[in-house]
C-alpha positions in Angstrom: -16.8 74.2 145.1 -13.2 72.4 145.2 -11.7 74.9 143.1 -12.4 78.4 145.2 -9.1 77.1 147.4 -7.0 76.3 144.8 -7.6 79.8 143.0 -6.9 81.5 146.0 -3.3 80.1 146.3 -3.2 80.5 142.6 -3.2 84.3 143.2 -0.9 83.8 145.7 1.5 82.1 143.9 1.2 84.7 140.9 2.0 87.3 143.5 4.9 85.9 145.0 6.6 83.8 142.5 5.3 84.8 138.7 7.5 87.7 138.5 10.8 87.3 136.1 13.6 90.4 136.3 15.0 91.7 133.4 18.5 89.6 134.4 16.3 86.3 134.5 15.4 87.4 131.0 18.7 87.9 129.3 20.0 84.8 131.5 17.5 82.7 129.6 19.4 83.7 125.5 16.0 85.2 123.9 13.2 87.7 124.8 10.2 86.4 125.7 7.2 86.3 123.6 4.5 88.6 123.5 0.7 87.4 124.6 -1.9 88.8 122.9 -5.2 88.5 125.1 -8.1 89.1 122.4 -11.3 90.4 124.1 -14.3 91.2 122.9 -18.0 91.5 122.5 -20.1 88.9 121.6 -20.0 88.6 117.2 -17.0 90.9 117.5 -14.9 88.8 115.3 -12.4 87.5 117.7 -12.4 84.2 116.6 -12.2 84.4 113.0 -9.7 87.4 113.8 -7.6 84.5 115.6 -7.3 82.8 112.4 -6.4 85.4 110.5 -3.4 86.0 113.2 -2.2 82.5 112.9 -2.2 83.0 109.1 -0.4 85.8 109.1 2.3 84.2 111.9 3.0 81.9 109.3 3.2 83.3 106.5 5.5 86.0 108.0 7.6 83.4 108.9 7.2 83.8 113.2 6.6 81.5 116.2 3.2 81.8 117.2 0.9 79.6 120.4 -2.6 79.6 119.6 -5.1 79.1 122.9 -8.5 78.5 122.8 -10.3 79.7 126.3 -13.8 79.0 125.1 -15.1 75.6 126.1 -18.2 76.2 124.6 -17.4 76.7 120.8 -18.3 73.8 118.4 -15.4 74.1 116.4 -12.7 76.9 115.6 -11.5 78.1 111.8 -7.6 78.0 113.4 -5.7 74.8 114.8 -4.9 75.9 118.6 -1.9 74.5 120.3 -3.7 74.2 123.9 -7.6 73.9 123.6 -9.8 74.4 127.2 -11.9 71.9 125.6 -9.5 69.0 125.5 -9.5 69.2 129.3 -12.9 70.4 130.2 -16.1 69.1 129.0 -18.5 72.2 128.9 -21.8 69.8 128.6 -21.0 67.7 131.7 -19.9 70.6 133.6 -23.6 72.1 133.1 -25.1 68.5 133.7 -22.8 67.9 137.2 -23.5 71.0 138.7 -27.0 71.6 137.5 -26.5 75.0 135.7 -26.9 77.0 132.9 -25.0 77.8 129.6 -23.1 81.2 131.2 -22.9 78.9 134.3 -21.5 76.3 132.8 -18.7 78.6 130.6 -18.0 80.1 133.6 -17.3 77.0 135.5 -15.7 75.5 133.2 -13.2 78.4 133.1 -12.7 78.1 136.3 -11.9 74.5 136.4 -9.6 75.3 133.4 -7.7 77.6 135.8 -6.6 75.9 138.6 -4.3 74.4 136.3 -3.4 77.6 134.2 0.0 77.2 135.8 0.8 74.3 133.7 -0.1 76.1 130.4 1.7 79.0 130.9 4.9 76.6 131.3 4.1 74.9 127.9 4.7 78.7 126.9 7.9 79.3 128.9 9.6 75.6 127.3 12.6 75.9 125.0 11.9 76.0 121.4 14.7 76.8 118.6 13.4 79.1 117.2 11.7 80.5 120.3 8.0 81.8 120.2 7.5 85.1 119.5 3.6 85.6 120.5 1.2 83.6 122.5 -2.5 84.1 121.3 -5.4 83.5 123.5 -9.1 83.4 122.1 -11.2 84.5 125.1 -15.2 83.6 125.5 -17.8 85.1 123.5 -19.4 86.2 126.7 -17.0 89.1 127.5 -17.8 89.2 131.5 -17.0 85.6 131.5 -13.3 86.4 131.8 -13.2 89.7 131.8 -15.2 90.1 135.2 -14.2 86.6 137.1 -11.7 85.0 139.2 -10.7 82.6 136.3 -10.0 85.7 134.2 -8.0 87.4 136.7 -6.2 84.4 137.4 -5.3 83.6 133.5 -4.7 87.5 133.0 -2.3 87.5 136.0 -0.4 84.2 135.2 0.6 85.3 131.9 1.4 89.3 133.0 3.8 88.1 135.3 5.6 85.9 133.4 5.4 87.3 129.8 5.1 91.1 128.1 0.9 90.8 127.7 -1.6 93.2 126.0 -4.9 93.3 125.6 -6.6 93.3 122.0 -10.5 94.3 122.7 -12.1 93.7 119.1 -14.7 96.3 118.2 -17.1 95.7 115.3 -16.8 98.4 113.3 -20.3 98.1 111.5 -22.4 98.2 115.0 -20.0 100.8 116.1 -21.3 103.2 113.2 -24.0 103.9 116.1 -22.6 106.4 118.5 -24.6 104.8 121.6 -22.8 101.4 120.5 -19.4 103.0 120.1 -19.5 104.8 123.7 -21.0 101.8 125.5 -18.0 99.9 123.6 -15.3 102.6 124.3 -16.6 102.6 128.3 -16.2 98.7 127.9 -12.7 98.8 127.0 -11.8 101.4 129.7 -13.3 99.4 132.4 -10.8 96.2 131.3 -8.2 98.6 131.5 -9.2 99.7 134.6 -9.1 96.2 136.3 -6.3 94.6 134.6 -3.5 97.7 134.4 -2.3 96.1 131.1 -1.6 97.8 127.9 -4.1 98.0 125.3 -4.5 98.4 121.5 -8.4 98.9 120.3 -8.8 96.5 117.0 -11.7 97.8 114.6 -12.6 94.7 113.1 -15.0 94.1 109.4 -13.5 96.9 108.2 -13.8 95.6 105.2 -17.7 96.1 105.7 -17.3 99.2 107.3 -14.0 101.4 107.7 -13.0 102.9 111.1 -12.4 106.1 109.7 -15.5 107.7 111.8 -14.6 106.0 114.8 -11.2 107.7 114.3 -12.6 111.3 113.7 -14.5 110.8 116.8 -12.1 109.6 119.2 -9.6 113.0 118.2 -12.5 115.3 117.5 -15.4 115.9 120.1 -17.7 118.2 118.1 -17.5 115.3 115.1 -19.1 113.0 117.8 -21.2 115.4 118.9 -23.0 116.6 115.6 -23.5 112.9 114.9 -25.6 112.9 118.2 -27.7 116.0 117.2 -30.2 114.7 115.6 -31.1 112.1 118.7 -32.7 114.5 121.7 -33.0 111.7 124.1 -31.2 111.4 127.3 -29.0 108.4 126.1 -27.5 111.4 123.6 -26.7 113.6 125.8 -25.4 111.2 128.7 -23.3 109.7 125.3 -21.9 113.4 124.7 -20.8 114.1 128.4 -18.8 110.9 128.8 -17.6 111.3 125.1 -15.6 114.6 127.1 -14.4 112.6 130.1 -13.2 109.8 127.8 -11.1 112.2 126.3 -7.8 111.3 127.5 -8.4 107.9 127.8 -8.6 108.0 123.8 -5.6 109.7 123.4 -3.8 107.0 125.4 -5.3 104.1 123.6 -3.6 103.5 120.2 -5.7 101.8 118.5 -6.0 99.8 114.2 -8.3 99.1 111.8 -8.3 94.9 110.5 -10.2 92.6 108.6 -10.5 89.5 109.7 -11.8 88.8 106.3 -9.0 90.0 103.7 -6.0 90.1 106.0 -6.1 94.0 105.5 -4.3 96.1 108.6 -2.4 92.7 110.0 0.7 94.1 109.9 -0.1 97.5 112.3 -1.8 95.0 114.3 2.0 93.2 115.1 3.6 96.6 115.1 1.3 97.9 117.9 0.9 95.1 119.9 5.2 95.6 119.6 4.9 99.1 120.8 2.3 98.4 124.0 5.2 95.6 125.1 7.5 98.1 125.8 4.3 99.8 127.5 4.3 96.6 129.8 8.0 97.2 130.9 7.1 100.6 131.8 4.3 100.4 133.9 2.6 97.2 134.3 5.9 95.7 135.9 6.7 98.4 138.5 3.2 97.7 139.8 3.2 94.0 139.9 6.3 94.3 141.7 5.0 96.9 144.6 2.1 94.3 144.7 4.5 91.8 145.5 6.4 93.9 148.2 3.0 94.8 150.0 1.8 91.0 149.8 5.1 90.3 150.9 4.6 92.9 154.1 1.2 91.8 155.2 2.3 88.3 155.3 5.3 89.3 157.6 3.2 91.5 159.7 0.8 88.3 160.1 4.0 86.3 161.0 4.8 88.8 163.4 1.5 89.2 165.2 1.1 85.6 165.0 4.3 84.9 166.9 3.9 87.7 169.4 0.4 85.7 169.8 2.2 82.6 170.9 4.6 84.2 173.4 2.2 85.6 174.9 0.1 82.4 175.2 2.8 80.6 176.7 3.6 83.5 179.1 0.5 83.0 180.7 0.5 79.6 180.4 3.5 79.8 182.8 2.2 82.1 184.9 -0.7 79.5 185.8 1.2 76.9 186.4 2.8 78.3 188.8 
C-alpha cells in the first residue's frame, strides 16, 4: 500500500530530526509535558481509565491533551482533543481494501500515522498555561500498536520529542489467576523490551478487587508459588520458573493500584508517571541519541561508498574512450 513509503521516511525523520536537547528545552520558557501511553489488554479498563485521568486533570487544576488511537470505538465516556476517527473512517477502510475488523484497525492506524507528525506538533504549540500531559488511549487489540509499524512510529514520534511512559492497565480481578497475572507480567516485559521506555504497571477495578496479592507476589516468590500448589499441570510449573526469571524485572517496574470507577489511587498514578519522566532523561534519551549517531554513520558510509562508486565509473569510462 501507499503508506509503507511514507512510514519508512517517517522513521527516518524520527531518527534524524525528533530529538530536542535539554538547551532546546529551557530555550523554549516551560518543561515539556509528559505523555502517557496507556496500554493494555482487551476489557482492561483503559478507556474508562482515560476518563477518569481527564477528570482528575481538571479537577486538579492541570493542562491535559486527550488522544483517541482507536478508530474502531463507537463512542468514548471522555471528550479527546485529537480523535483517529475524525480523520479515518474504520468502516470504509475494511470496505476499500477488502479486510477484516483487526485488518481494518490496523490499517486504519496506519493511515493515521503517516501523518502522526502533524499531531505531535498540535502538542508542541504554545499554550499559556502550557500542557502538562498528553494522554493517548491505544486500541483494544493490544498487538495492534504494540506489535506494528504504526505503533512504533506513534511511540517513537512522541519519545523523541516529549518525556513518554508507558501505562499497561492490568485488570486486577482476572489477574487474581496466577496463569493470567504471569501471561500479563510477560506482556508488559515484552513492551518494554521493544519500546525502551519507562513503565509504571496500573492495577485497574481495584475497587472490585485490590492489588494487594499481586503486590505480595511480585516481592515474594514463595507467595506466588504456594498459590500455584494446588495446580500440578505444566502451565504451573512453567508459571513458577518464569515467576524467578521475572524477578528483577519486578523490582524495576514501579507499579499502582486505581479505580477507574471511584477515582481511588489517581493521585500515585501522576506522582509515578512524574518519577519514570526523569527515568526517560536517564536512559531512554542516551539511546535515542546513539541511534541517531549510528543512523547518522551508515548513511555517510553509503555516501561514501556511493561516491567512491562514481569515480570509479567514470575512471573507466575514461579509460575507454581513449
Amino acid at each position: 500500500m501507499f503508506f509503507w513509503g511514507y512510514i519508512r521516511h517517517a522513521v527516518f525523520r524520527i531518527e534524524f530530526y525528533g530529538i530536542m536537547s535539554d538547551k532546546e528545552c529551557s530555550d523554549s520558557g516551560h518543561e515539556k509535558p509528559t505523555v502517557l501511553l496507556v496500554i493494555g489488554m482487551a476489557g482492561s479498563g483503559k478507556t474508562s481509565l482515560i476518563h477518569r485521568i481527564q477528570t482528575h486533570i481538571e479537577e486538579n487544576e492541570k493542562e491535559g491533551y486527550i488522544l483517541n488511537l482507536d478508530p474502531a470505538v463507537l463512542k468514548v465516556p471522555y471528550e479527546p482533543n485529537v480523535d483517529i476517527r475524525d480523520t479515518v473512517n474504520y468502516k470504509n477502510v475494511m470496505k476499500q481494501y477488502n479486510l477484516g475488523p483487526n485488518g481494518g484497525i490496523l490499517t486504519a492506524l496506519n493511515l493515521f500515522a503517516t501523518r502522526f507528525d502533524q499531531v505531535v506538533a498540535l502538542c508542541e504549540k504554545p499554550r499559556d498555561p502550557p500542557l502538562q500531559y498528553v494522554i493517548a488511549d491505544t486500541p483494544g487489540q493490544i498487538e495492534i500498536f504494540t506489535w506494528s509499524a504504526s505503533g512504533a512510529i506513534i511511540s517513537e514520534a512522541f519519545a523523541s520529542e516529549f518525556p513518554t511512559v508507558i501505562a499497561y492497565v492490568v485488570d486486577t480481578p482476572r489477574c487474581s489467576s496466577p496463569q493470567t497475572f504471569i501471561a500479563n507480567m510477560l506482556q508488559a516485559c515484552s513492551i518494554i523490551y521493544k519500546t525502551r521506555l519507562p513503565m509504571v504497571l496500573v492495577f485497574n477495578k481495584i475497587d472490585v478487587c485490590h492489588h494487594s496479592f499481586a503486590t505480595e507476589w511480585m516481592k515474594d516468590f514463595d507467595a506466588f508459588a504456594s498459590a500455584l500448589d494446588a495446580d500440578p499441570s505444566f502451565s504451573a510449573s512453567f508459571s513458577r520458573s518464569l515467576s524467578l526469571v521475572l524477578e528483577e524485572f519486578y523490582e524495576n517496574i514501579p507499579h499502582v493500584g486505581v479505580s477507574a470507577a471511584t477515582g481511588e489511587g489517581m493521585s500515585d498514578l501522576f506522582k509515578t508517571a512524574d518519577r519514570c519522566r526523569e527515568e526517560y532523561k536517564k536512559e531512554y534519551l542516551p539511546y535515542l541519541e546513539e541511534r541517531k549517531k549510528a543512523r547518522q554513520y551508515a548513511e555517510d558510509a553509503k555516501k561514501q561508498s556511493d561516491l567512491e562508486k562514481l569515480q570509479h565509473d567514470i575512471k573507466n569510462a575514461s579509460i575507454f574512450s581513449e
